[in-house]
C-alpha positions, 0 to 999 in steps of 0.5 A, spaced: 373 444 657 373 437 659 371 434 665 375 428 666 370 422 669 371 414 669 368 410 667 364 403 671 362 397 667 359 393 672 360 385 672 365 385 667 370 384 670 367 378 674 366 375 666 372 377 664 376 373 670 372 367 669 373 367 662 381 368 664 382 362 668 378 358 663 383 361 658 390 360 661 387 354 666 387 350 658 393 353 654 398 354 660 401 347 658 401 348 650 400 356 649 404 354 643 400 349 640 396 350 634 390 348 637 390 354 643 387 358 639 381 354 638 381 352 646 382 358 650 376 361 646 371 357 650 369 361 655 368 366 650 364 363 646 360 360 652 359 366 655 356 370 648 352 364 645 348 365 652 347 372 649 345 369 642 351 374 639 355 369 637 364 367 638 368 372 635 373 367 632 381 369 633 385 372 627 387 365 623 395 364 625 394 368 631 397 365 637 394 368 645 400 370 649 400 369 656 406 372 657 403 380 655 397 378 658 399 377 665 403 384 663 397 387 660 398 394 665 404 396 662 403 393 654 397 399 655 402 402 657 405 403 651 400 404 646 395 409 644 390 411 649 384 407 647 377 409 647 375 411 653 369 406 653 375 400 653 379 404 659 376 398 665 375 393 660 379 387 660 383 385 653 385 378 651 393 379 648 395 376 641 400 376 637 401 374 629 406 375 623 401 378 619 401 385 618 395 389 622 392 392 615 391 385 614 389 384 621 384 389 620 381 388 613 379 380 616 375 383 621 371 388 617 369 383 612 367 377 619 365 382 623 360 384 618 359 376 616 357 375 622 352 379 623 356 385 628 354 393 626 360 396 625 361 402 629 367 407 629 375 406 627 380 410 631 386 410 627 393 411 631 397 412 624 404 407 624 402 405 631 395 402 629 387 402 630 382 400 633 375 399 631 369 398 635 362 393 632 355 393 636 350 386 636 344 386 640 343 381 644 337 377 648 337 382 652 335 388 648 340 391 648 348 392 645 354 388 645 360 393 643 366 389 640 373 392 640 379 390 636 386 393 637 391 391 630 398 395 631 405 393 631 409 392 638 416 390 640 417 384 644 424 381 645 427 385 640 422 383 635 417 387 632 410 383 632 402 384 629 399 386 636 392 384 636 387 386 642 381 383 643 375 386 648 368 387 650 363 391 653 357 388 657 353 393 661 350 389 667 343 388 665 345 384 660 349 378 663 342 376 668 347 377 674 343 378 680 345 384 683 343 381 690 349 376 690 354 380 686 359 385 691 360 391 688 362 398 690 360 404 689 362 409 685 366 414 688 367 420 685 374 424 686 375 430 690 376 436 685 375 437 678 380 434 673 381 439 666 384 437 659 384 445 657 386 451 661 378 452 664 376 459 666 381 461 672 377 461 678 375 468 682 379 470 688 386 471 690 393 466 690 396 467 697 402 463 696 407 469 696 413 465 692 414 467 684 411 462 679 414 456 678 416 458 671 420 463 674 424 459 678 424 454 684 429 457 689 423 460 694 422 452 694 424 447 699 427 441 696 424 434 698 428 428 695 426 421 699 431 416 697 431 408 699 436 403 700 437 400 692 443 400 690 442 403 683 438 409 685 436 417 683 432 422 685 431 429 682 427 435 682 429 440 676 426 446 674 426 446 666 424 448 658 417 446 656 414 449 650 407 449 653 409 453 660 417 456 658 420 453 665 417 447 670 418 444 675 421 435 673 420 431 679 424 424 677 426 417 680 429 411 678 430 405 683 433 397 682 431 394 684 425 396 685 423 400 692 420 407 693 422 414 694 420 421 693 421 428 690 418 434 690 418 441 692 415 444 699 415 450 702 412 452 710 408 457 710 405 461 715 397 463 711 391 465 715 385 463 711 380 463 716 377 470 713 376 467 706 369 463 704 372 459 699 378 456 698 381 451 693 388 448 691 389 449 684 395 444 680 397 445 673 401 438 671 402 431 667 405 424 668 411 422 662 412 415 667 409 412 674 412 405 676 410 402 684 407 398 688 401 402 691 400 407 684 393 410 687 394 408 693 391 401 693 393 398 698 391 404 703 396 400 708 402 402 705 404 410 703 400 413 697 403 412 690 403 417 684 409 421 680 404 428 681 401 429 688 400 435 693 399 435 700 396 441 704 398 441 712 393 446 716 390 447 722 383 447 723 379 452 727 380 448 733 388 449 732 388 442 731 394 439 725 390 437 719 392 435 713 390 434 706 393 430 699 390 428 692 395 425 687 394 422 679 396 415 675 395 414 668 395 407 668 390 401 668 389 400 676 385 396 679 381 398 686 384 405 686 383 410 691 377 413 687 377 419 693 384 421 692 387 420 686 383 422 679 386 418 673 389 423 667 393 421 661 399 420 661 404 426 657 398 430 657 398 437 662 391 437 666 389 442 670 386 440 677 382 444 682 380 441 688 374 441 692 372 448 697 376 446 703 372 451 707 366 445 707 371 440 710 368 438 718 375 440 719 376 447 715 383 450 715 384 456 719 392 456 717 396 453 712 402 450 714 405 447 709 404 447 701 407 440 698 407 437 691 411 431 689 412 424 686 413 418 690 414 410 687 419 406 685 421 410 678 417 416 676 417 422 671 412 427 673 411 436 671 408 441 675 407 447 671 403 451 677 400 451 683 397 455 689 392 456 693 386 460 691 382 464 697 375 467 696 
């Protein structure tokens, strides 16, 4: 059983940024000139010689490309889920001829060279690795360094992708903490499972079939805009995991959103029960919006899987309660809302009790799961409701 949690690193983004512009603000002009290299570094160095670890310098050849930078998102995207440790980490994007065995080995013997413990090796197979160093710094703690290697297509052409991050807890940049502005970590609601956890005790209270039986008890809910190119679908089918899911799809151009998903209106008293809980089993092959995890609270939540729960609390007031998933690299996501899975993994997710909200159900309404952004490609195996 694991319990899935981000991780914070505090104050590295702040470095990163400032690194970026120094970076960007001096390579824009003459990005392909055989001296970028050299130049964009200088922030780095500036930042890891205050540190007394020492630059670590750029594969010989290699050439930083802005272009993937600035679409960092989605070249992740593309690539192997890194080490967790990495998942908030900013990366500066190279690319070279040479191959990523050869990338590699030179970082192993410079690395070593320079002084830098090597860690760990994640090996990805034809789609590359990524090694991790550690140095102690001035502050008596460590550094960690990580370099990705693998090949990647880019305008049709394959490329030797270099990655190049860091890892620099809080109290080794001196920042004070007085004057830096940063948020609380805010933990999801509910628990997020990569293996089938212990079922929960109690009773499921939707009367409908399980979804791997079929899908026509449910309601369809297909949201379309006005893009001239665009589809929404809710199927019902094979897996090899769960026999028969439930496939929510959207494709958009240009770019606007809309929804898919199934709902069914209920008439549920719960207020007999102490506990009650959502249970979802589903994963995400693909998300693409404006809002995934809802970042700009203004505009309607996005995210290929969510579940909504409409109620009337004790008072007969409506009420209503949603939570949603994204995979991809989201800066200021709705933490409350929305936990972050990987993507093409099924995960099995449980809520909190319900009957602790201040607004505690008493009848459930309306039960809905269903994607919502520009294009999207999500599963739902199973959900219910769960009384104790």
């Amino acid at each position: 059983m694991c319990i899935f949690k981000t991780k914070k690193i505090i104050s590295l983004v702040i470095l990163i940024i400032f690194s970026i512009v120094i970076v960007l603000s001096s390579t824009s002009c003459n990005i392909n000139s055989d001296n970028s290299a050299k130049k964009e570094s200088g922030g780095v160095i500036s930042l890891f010689d205050s540190l007394d670890v020492g630059d670590v310098p750029s594969f010989p050849g290699s050439r930083l490309d802005v272009d993937l930078y600035r679409n960092l998102d989605s070249v992740l995207g593309e690539l192997p889920v890194l080490p967790e440790l990495f998942s908030d980490s900013g990366f500066f994007t190279y690319i070279t001829k040479s191959s990523p065995e050869d990338v590699s080995a030179y970082y192993l013997q410079k690395m070593e060279s320079l002084g830098w413990e090597f860690v760990d090796t994640y090996d990805y197979g034809d789609q590359g690795s990524f090694t991790t160093w550690q140095k102690m710094a001035n502050t008596g703690k460590y550094v960690t360094y990580g370099i990705f290697a693998g090949n990647y297509l880019k305008n049709d052409k394959t490329v030797t992708l270099i990655l190049n991050g860091f890892i620099i807890p809080e109290n080794e940049t001196n920042m004070d903490d007085s004057s830096s502005n940063q948020k609380e970590e805010i933990e999801p609601e509910g628990i997020v499972y990569f293996e089938n956890p212990t079922p929960l005790a109690g009773q499921g209270l939707l009367l409908t079939k399980p979804i791997s039986m079929g899908i026509e008890d449910w309601k369809t809910w297909l949201q379309e805009g006005s893009s001239k190119k665009e589809a929404n679908e809710v199927n019902l089918v094979d897996d090899s995991q769960f026999n028969k899911v439930v496939r929510f799809q959207r494709s958009s151009d240009p770019d606007e959103g809309g929804a898919a998903g199934i709902f069914q209106e209920t008439d549920i008293s719960v207020s007999q029960f102490k506990s009650l809980y959502v249970w979802l089993v589903g994963k995400i092959d693909n998300e693409n919006g404006g809002n995934i995890a809802n970042t700009s609270p203004e505009w309607f939540p996005e995210g290929a899987i969510q579940v909504k729960i409409k109620y009337l609390d004790t008072a007969g007031t409506e009420q209503q309660w949603y939570h949603g998933f994204y995979y991809s690299r989201i800066k200021n996501p709705d933490s409350l809302h929305f936990n972050k899975i990987n993507k093409g993994d099924y995960f099995w997710y449980i809520s909190p009790d319900m009957m602790t909200f201040e607004n505690k159900p008493s009848v459930i309404k309306e039960v809905k799961v269903y994607g919502f952004g520009w294009d999207f490609s999500g599963s739902v195996a199973e959900i219910n409701l769960i009384g104790y």
